[in-house]
C-alpha positions in Angstrom: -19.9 -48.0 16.2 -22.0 -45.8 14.1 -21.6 -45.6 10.3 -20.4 -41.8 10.5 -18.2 -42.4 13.7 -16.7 -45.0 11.9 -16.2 -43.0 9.0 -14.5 -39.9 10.5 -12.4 -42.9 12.1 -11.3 -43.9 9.1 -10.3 -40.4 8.0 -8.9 -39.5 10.7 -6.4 -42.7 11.0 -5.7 -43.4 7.2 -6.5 -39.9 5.3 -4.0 -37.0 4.3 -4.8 -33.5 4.4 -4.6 -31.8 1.4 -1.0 -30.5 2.5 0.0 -33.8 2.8 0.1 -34.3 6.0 -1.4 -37.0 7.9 -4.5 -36.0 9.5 -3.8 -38.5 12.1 -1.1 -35.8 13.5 -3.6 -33.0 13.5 -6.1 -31.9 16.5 -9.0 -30.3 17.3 -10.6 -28.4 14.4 -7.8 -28.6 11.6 -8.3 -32.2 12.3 -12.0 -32.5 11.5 -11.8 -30.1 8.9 -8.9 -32.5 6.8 -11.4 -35.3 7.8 -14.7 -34.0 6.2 -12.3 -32.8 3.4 -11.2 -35.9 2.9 -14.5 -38.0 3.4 -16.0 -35.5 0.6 -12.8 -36.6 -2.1 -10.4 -34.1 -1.1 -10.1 -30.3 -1.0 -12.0 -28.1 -2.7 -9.0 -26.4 -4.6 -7.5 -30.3 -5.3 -10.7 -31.2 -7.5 -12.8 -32.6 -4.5 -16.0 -31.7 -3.1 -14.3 -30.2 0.1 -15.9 -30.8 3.7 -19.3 -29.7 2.6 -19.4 -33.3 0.9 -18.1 -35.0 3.5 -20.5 -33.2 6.0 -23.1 -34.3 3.1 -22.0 -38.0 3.5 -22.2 -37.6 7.3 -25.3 -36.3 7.3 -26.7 -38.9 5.0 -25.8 -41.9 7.7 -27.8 -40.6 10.7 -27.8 -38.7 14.0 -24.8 -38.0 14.6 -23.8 -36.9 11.1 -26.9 -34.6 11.7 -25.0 -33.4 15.0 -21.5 -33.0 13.0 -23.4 -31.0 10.1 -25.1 -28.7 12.2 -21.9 -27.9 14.2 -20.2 -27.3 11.1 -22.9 -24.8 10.0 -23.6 -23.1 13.2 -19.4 -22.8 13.2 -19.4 -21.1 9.2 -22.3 -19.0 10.7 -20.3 -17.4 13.4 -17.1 -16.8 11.2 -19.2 -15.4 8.2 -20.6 -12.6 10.8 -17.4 -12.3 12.4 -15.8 -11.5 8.7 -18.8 -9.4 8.4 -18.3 -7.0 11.6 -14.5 -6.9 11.1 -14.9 -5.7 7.1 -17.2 -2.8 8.8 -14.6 -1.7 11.2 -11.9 -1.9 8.5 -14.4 0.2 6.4 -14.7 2.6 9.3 -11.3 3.4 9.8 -10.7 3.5 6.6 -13.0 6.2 5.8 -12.2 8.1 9.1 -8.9 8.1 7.9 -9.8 9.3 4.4 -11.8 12.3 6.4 -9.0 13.1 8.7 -6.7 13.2 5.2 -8.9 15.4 3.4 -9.5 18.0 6.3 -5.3 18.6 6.5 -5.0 18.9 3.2 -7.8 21.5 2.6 -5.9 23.1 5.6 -2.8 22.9 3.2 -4.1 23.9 0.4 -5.1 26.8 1.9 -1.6 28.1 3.0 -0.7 26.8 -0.4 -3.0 29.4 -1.5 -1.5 31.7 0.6 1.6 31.5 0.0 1.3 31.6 -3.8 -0.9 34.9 -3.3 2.1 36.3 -1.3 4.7 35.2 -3.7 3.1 36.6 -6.6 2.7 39.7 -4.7 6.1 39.7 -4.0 7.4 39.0 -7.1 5.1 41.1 -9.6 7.1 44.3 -6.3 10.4 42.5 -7.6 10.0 43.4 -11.2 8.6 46.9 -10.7 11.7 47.6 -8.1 14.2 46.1 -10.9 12.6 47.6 -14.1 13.0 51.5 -11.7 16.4 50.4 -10.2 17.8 49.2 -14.2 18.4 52.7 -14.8 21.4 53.0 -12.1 22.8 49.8 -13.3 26.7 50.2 -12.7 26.5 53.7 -11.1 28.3 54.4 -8.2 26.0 54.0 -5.1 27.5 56.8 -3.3 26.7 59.6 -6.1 22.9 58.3 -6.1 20.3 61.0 -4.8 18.5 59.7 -1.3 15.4 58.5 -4.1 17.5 56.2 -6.6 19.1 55.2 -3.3 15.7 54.2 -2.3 14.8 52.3 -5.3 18.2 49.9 -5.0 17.1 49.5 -1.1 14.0 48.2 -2.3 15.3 45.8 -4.6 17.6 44.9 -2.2 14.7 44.2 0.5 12.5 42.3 -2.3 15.2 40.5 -3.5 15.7 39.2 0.3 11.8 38.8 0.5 12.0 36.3 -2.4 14.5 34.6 -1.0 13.3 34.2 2.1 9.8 33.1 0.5 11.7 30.3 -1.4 12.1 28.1 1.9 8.9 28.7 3.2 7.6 25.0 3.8 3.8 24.4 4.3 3.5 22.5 7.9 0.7 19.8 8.5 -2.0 21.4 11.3 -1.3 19.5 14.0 -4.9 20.5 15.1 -6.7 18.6 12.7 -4.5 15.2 13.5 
């Protein structure tokens, strides 16, 4: 048996993981990984040197430690550009979501915009109807000439206006979505 075979047989039957648990009860890649972790002095967040000293100390005793290393690199290889390619599509939807967001609310703000132009108009009608209709205040509605009439219907129809305006909600485009 080989120096490094003999090692990773060593860690695999007597070390612990850094959870504790026996590597002995682990498989496949968690297995190797507690190995080289352990052959290396531990984890890296315990204090050790983690399983790039162990692959290190492989390495150093031949062929196969050569084999073990390169595997080990070729594997860190493939998950550093799978991270890679899934932080890009987390980045694109992110900012195709940010795009979507702001096109619905410029379409809000817009009928915000409305609205408030609307409202002001409305109310700027309410105060000119209330400062004409003051003057009839407590007359008898009946006695009113058709004009004064007028005026109080006016109020009365702003006044409703307003009201109405008050529960006016502003809808998302469902266009846009």
């Amino acid at each position: 048996m080989t120096v490094p075979m003999s090692a990773m047989w060593v860690a695999t039957t007597f070390g612990t993981a850094s959870t504790g648990t026996a590597i002995s009860t682990l498989s496949g890649a968690a297995a190797s990984q507690a190995a080289l972790a352990w052959l290396g002095g531990g984890a890296l967040a315990a204090g050790g040197g983690g399983t790039a000293a162990g692959t290190t100390l492989l390495a150093l005793a031949g062929p196969i430690g050569w084999t073990i290393a390169g595997a080990t690199l070729l594997a860190s290889i493939a998950l550093f550009a799978k991270k890679k390619f899934e932080n890009r599509e987390a980045k694109h939807e992110a900012l195709t979501a940010i795009k979507r967001n702001t096109a619905l609310v410029k379409g809000m703000d817009a009928q915000i915009d409305d609205l408030l132009q609307r409202t002001t108009s409305l109310r700027e009608g309410l105060v000119k109807s209330y400062g004409e209709a003051l003057v009839h205040f407590r007359a008898d509605f009946h006695t009113l000439a058709p004009a004064e009439r007028s005026t109080l219907a006016t109020l009365v129809n702003n006044t409703k206006s307003c009201a109405t305006m008050l529960s006016t909600r502003i809808e998302q485009d469902v266009d846009s979505e």
